[in-house]
C-alpha positions as a Markdown table, in Angstrom:
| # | Residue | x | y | z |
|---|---|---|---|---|
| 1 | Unk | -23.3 | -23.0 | 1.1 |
| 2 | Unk | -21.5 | -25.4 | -0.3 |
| 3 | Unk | -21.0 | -29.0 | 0.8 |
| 4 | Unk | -17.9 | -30.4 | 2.9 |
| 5 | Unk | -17.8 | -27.0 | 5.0 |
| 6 | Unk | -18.6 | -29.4 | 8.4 |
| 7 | Unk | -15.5 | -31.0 | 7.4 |
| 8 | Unk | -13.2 | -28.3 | 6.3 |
| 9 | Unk | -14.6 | -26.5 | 9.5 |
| 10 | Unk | -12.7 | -29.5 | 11.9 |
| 11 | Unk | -10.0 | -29.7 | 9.7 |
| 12 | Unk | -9.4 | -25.7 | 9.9 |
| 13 | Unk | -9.2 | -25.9 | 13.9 |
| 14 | Unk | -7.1 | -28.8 | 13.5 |
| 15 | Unk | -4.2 | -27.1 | 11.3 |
| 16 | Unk | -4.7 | -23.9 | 12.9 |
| 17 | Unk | -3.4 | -25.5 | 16.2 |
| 18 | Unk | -0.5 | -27.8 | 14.5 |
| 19 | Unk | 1.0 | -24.9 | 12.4 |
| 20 | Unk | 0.8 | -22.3 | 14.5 |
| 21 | Unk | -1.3 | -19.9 | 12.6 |
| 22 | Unk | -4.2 | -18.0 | 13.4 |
| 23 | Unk | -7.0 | -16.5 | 12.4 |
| 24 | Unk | -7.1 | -12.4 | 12.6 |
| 25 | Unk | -9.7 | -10.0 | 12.4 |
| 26 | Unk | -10.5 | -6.2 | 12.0 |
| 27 | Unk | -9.0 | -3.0 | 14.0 |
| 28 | Unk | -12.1 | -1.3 | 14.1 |
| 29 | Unk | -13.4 | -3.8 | 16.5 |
| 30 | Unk | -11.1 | -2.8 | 19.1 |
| 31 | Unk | -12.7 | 0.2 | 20.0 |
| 32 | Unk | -15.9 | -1.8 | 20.5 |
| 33 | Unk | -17.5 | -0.4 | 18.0 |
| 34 | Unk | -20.5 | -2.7 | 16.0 |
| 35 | Unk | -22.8 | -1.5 | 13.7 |
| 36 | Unk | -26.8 | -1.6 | 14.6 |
| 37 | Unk | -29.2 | -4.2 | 13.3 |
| 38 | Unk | -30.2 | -3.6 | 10.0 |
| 39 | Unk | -27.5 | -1.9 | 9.0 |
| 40 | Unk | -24.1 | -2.4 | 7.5 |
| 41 | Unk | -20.2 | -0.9 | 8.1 |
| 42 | Unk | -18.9 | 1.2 | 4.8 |
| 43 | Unk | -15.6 | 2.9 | 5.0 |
| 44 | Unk | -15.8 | 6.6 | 4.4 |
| 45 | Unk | -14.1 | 8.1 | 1.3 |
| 46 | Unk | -12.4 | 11.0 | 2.7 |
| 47 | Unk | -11.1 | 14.2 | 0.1 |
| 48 | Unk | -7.4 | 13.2 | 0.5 |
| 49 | Unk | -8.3 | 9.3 | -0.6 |
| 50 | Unk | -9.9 | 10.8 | -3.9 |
| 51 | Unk | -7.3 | 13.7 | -4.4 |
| 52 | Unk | -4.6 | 10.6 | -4.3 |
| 53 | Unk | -6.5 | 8.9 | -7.4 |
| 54 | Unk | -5.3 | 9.6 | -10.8 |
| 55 | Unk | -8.4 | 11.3 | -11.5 |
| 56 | Unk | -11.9 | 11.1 | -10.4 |
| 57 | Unk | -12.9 | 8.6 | -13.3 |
| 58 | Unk | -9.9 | 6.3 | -11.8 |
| 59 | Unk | -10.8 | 6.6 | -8.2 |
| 60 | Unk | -11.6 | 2.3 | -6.6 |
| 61 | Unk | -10.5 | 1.1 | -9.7 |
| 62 | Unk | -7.7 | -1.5 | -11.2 |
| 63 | Unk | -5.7 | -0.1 | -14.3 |
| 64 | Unk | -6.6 | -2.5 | -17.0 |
| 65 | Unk | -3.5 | -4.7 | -17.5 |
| 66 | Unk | -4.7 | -5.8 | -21.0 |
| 67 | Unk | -2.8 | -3.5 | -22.9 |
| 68 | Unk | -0.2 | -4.8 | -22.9 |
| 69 | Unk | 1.0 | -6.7 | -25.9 |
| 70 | Unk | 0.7 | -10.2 | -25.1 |
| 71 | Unk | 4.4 | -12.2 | -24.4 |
| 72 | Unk | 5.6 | -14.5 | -27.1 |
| 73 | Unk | 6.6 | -17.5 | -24.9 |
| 74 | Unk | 3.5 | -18.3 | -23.3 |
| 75 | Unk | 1.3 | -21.2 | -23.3 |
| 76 | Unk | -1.5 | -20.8 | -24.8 |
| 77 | Unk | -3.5 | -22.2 | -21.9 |
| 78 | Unk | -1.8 | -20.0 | -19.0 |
| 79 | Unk | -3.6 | -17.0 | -17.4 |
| 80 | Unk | -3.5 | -14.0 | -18.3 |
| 81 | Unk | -1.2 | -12.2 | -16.1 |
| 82 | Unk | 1.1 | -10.4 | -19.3 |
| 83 | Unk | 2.7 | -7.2 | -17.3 |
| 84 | Unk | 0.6 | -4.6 | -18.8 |
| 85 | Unk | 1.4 | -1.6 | -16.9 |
| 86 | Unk | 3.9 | -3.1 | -14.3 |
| 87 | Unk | 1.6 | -5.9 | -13.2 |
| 88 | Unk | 3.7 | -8.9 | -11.8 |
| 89 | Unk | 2.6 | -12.2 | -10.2 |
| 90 | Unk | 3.4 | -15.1 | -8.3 |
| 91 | Unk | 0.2 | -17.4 | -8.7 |
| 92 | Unk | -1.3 | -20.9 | -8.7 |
| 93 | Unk | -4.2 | -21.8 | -11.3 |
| 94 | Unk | -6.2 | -24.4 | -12.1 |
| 95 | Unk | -6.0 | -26.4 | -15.3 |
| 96 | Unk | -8.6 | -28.8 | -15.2 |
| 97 | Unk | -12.1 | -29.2 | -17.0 |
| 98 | Unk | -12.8 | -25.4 | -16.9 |
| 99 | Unk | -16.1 | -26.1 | -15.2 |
| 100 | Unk | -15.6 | -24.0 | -11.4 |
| 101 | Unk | -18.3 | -22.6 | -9.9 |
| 102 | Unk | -16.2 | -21.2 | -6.7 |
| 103 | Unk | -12.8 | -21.2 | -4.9 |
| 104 | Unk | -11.8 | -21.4 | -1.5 |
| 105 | Unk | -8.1 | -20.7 | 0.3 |
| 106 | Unk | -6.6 | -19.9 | 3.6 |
| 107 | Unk | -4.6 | -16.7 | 2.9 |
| 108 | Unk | -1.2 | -16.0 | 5.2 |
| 109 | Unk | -1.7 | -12.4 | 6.8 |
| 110 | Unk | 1.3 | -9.9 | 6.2 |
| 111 | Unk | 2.7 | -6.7 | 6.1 |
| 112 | Unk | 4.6 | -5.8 | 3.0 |
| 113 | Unk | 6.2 | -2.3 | 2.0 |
| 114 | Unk | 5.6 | 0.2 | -0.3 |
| 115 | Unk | 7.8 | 2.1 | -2.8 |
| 116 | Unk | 5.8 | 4.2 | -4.3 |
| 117 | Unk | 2.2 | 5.8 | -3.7 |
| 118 | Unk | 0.8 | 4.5 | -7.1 |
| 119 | Unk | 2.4 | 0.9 | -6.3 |
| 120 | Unk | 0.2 | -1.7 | -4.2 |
| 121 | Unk | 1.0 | -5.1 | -3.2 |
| 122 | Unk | -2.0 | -7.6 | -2.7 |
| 123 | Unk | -2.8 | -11.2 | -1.9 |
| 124 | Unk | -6.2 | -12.6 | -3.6 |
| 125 | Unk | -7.9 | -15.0 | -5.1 |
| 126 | Unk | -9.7 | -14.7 | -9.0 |
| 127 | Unk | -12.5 | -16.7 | -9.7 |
| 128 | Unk | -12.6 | -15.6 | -13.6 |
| 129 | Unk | -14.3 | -16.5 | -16.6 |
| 130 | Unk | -14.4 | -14.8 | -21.1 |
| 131 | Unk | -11.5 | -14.2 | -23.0 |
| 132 | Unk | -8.3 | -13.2 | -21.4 |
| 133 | Unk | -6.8 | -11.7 | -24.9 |
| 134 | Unk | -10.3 | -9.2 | -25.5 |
| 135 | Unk | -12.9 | -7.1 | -23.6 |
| 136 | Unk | -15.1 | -9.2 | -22.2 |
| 137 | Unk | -13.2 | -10.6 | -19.3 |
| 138 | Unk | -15.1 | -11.2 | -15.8 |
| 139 | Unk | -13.4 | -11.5 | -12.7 |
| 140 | Unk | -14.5 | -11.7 | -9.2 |
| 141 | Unk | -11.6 | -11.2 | -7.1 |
| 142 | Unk | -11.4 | -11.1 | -2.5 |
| 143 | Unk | -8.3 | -11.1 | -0.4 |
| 144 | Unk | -6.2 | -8.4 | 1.4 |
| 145 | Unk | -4.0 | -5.9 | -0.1 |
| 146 | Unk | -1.3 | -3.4 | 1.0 |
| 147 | Unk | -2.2 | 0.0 | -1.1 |
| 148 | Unk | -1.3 | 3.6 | 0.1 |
| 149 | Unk | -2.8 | 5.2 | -3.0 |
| 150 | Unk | -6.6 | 3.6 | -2.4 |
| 151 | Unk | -6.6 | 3.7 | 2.1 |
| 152 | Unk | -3.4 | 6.2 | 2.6 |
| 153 | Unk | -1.6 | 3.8 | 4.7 |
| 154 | Unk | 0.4 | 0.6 | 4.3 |
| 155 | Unk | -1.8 | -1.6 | 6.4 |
| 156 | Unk | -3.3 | -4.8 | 5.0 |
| 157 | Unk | -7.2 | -4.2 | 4.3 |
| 158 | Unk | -9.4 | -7.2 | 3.4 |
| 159 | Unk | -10.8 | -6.0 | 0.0 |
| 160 | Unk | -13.1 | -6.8 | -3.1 |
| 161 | Unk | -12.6 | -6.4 | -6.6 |
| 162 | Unk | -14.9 | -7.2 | -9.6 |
| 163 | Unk | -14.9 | -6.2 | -13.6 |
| 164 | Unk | -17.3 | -7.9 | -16.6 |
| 165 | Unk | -15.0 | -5.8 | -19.1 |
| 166 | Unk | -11.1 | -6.4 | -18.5 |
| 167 | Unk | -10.6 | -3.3 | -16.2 |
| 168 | Unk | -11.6 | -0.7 | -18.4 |
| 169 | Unk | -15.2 | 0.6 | -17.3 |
| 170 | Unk | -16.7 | -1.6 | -15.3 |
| 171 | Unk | -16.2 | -2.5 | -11.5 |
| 172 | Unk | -14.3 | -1.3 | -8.3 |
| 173 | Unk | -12.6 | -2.4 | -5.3 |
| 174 | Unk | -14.6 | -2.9 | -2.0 |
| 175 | Unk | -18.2 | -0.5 | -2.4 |
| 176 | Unk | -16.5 | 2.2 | -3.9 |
| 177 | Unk | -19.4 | 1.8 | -6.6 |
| 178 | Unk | -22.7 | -0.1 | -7.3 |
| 179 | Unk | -22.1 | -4.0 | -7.7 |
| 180 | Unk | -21.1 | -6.0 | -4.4 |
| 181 | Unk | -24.3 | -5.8 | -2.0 |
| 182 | Unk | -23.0 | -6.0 | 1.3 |
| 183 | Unk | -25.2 | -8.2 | 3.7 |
| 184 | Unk | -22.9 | -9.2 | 7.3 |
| 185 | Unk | -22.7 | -6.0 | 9.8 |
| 186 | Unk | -19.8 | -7.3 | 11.4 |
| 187 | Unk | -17.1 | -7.2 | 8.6 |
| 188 | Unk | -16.4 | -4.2 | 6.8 |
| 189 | Unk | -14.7 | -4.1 | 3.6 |
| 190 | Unk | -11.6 | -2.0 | 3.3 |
| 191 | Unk | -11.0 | -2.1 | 7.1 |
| 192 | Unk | -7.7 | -3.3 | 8.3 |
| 193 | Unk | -6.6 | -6.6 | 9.6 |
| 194 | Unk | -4.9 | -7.2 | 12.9 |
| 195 | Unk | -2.8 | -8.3 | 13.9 |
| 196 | Unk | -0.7 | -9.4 | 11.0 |
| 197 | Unk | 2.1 | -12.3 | 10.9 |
| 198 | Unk | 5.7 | -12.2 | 11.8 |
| 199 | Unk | 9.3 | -13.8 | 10.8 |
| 200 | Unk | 9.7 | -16.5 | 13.3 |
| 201 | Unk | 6.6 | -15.5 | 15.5 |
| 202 | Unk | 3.0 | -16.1 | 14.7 |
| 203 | Unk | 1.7 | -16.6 | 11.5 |
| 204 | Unk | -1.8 | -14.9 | 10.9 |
| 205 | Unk | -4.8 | -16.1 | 8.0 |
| 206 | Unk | -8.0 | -14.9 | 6.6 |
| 207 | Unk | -9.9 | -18.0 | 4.9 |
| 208 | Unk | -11.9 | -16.4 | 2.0 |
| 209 | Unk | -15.0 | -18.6 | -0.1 |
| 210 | Unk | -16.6 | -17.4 | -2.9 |
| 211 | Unk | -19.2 | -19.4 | -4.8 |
| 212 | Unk | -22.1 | -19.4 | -6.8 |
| 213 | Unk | -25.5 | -19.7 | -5.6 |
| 214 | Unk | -27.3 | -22.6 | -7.4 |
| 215 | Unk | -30.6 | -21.4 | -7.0 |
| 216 | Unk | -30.9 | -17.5 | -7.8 |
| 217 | Unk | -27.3 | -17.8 | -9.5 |
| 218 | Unk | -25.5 | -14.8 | -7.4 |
| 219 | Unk | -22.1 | -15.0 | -6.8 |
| 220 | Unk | -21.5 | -15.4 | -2.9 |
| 221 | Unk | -18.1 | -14.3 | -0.8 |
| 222 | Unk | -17.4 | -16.1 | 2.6 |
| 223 | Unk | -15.4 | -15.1 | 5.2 |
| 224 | Unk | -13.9 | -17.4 | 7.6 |
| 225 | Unk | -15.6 | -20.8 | 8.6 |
| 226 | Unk | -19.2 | -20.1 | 7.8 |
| 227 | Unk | -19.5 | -15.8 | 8.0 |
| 228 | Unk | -21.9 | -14.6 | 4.6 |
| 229 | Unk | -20.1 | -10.8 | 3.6 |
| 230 | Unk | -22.5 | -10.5 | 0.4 |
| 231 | Unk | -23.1 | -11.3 | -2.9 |
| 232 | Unk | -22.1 | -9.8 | -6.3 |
| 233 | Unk | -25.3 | -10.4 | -8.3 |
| 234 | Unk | -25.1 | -12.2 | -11.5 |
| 235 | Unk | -26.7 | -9.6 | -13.5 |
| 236 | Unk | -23.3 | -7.8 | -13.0 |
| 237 | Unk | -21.5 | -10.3 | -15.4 |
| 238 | Unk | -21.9 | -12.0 | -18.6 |
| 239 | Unk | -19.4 | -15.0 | -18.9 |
| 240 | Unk | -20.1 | -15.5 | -15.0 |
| 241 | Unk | -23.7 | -16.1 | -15.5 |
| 242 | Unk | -22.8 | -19.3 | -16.2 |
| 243 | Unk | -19.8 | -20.3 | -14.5 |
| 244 | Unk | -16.5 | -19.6 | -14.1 |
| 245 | Unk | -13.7 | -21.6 | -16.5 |
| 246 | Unk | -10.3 | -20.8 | -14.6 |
| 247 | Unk | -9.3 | -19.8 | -10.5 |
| 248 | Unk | -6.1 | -18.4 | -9.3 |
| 249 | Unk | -4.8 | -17.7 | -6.4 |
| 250 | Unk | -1.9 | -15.9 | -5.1 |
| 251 | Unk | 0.1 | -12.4 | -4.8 |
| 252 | Unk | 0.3 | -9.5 | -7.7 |
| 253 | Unk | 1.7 | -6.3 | -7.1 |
| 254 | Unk | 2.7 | -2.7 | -9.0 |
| 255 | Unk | 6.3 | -2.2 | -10.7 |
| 256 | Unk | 6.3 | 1.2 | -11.7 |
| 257 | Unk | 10.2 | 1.4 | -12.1 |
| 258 | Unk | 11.1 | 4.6 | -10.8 |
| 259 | Unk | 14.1 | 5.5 | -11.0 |
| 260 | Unk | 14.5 | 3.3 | -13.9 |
| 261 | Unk | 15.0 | 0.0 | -11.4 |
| 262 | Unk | 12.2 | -2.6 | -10.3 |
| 263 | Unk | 10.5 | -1.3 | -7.4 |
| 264 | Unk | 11.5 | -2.6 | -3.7 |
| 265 | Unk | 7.8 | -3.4 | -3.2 |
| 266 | Unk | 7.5 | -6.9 | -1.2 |
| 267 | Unk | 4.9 | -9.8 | -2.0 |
| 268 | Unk | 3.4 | -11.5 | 0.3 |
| 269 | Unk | 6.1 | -11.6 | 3.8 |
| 270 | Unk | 8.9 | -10.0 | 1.0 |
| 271 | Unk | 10.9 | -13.7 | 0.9 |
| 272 | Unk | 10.8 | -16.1 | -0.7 |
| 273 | Unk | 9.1 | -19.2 | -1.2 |
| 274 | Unk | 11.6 | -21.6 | -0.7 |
| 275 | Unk | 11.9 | -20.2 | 3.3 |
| 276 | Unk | 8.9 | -21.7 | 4.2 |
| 277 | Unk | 6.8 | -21.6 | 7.3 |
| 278 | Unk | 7.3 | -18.3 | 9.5 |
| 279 | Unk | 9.1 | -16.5 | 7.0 |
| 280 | Unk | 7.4 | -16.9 | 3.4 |
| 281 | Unk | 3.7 | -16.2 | 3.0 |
| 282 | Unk | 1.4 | -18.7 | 1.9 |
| 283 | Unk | -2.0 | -19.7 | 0.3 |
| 284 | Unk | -3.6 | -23.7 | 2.2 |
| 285 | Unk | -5.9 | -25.7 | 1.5 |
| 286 | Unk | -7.0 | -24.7 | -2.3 |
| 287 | Unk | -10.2 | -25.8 | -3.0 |
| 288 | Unk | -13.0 | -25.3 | -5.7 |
| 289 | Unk | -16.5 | -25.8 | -5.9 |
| 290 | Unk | -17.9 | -27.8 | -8.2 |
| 291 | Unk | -21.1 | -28.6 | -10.4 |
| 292 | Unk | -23.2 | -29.7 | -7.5 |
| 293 | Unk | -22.3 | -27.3 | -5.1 |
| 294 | Unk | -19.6 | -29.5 | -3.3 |
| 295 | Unk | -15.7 | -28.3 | -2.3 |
| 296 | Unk | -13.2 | -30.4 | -3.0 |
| 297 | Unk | -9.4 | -29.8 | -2.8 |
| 298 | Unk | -7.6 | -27.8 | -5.8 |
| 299 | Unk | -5.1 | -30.8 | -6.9 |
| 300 | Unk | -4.9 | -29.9 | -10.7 |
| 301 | Unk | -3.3 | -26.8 | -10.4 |
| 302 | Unk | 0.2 | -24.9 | -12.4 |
| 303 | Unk | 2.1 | -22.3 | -11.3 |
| 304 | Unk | 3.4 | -19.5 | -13.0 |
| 305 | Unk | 5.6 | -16.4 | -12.3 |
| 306 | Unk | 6.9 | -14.2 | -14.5 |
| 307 | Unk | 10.0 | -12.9 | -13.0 |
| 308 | Unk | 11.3 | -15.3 | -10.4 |
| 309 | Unk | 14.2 | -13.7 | -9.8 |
| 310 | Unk | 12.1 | -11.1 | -7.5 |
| 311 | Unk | 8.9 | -13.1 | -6.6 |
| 312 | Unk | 8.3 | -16.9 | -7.1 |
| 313 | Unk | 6.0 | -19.8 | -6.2 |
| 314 | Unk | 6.4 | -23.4 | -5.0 |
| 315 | Unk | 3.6 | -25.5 | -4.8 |
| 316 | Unk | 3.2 | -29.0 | -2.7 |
| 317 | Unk | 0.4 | -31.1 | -1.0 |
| 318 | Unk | 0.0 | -32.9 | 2.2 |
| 319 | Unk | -3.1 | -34.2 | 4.5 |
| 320 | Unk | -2.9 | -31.2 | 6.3 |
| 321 | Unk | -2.6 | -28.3 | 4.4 |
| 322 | Unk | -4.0 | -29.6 | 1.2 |
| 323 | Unk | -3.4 | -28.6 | -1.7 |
| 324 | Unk | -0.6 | -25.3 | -0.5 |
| 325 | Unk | 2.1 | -22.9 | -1.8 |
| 326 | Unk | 4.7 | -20.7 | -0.5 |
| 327 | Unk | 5.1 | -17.3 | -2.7 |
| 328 | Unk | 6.6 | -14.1 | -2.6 |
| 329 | Unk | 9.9 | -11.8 | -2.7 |
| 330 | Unk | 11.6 | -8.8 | -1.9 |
| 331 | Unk | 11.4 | -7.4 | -5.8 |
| 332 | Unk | 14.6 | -5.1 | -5.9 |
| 333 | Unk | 17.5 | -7.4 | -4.8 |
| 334 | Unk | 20.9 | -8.1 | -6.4 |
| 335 | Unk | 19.3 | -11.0 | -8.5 |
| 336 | Unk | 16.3 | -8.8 | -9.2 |
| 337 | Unk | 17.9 | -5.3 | -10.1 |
């Protein structure tokens, strides 16, 4: 794993006490239930969770959100979030030598609502690498997400994404096909978090590592201080083979304008960034692996949003919390109609 996590692991403890926020973990394990040696937990597709796909070809997948045309007043060296079918984001990104070979964060735990079926609202981190104007994109993604259409509930589910082709053939969330190997027993993928944070009252986190195995060259997801989930192997990817050349973090979610108005689907806790601690969600302690295996905090990062007038960013530092942003909004609003 890579270096610093003694550190990070004392630090962690450290802010988890001074902020008030704490680490959750999975319903499931309230019954009692564990899975035996040997073996791991998969959630069960059921017929309804199929039925509720667009089709059977569509079922665990992202739509691709590379059609759409790409915006005139870009930079050219932003990520590639353009809105391609309803696709909106409030995220962080690094800018530096392009060189990553992982990401970590501490991810706020929240709730938000739904509009619509098809609509999903989600909280990850991207560790991504090709062209983000052609076909060849790969992306590793990991965080939790609020999606009726995929689980047939609005509770927040830790999930996993990956694609080596921009969204259109290849890859699935969670184990929904061939790709991630699952190796911990403990942690299932697609299982819901509890319990989740509150305005004013506790706040909740899930810290979530993925990096790349210098030896066999497999990309590896953490969970928490120092839990392995599994790998996705590199034979999966082609850019990622190598390494990865951009990170992001933060929220996305689905505005399918019914009605003909942006959806009332929150991100994140559904305010604000500029509310802060207890009511805004938020992303600590960015920080990405470098050449030699080592984590060190995310300080060259931008920010982008493409509509803040229904979800935005703010970005800050401090000794405690690292490199950190609030993000977030309500979507429909009177400033957001």
């Amino acid at each position: 794993m890579p270096k610093v996590m003694k550190m990070a692991k004392t630090d962690a403890v450290k802010e988890n006490n001074s902020s008030s926020s704490r680490s959750v973990w999975q319903m499931w394990h309230q019954k009692g239930q564990r899975c035996p040696k040997g073996t791991v937990p998969i959630r069960r597709s059921s017929v309804p969770d199929v039925l509720r796909a667009k089709s059977l070809y569509d079922f665990g997948k992202k739509s691709s959100k590379y059609t759409a045309a790409t915006s005139s007043g870009r930079r050219a060296d932003a990520p590639d979030v353009v809105s391609g079918n309803g696709h909106e984001h409030a995220i962080a990104y690094t800018t530096g030598s392009g060189e990553v070979y992982g990401a970590k964060a501490t991810i706020n735990v929240w709730d938000p609502s739904i509009e619509e079926v098809n609509e999903f609202s989600l909280s990850q981190l991207w560790v991504l690498s090709g062209s983000f104007d052609g076909s060849d994109l790969n992306s590793i993604e990991a965080g939790w997400q609020v999606s009726p259409e995929l689980y047939g509930d609005s509770r927040p589910r830790l999930f996993t994404y990956w694609t080596s082709d921009s969204y259109q053939a290849t890859g699935c969330y969670n184990l929904l096909c061939s790709g991630f190997i699952q190796t911990n027993s403990r942690i299932a993928i697609g299982a819901a978090i509890s319990p989740v944070s509150a305005i004013h009252g506790n706040q909740y986190d899930i810290t979530i590592l993925i990096w790349k195995d210098p030896k066999l060259g497999n990309w590896w997801m953490g969970f928490g201080d120092s839990t392995l989930v599994g790998y996705w192997p590199t034979e999966l990817f082609t850019h990622l083979t190598d390494r990865a050349t951009m990170v992001e973090w933060g929220g996305e979610v689905v505005n399918s304008r019914a009605n003909d108005a942006h959806t009332s689907t929150q991100m994140g806790s559904g305010h604000y960034a500029e509310d802060g601690f207890g009511k805004a969600s938020y992303f600590r302690n960015l920080e990405i692996v470098d050449s030699d295996n080592s984590l060190s905090s995310a300080r060259d990062i931008s920010t982008l949003a493409e509509n803040t007038n229904c979800y935005n960013i703010k970005s800050s530092y401090n000794n405690e919390w690292g490199t950190h942003f609030y993000y977030g909004g309500p979507g429909k609003s009177p400033q957001c109609p």
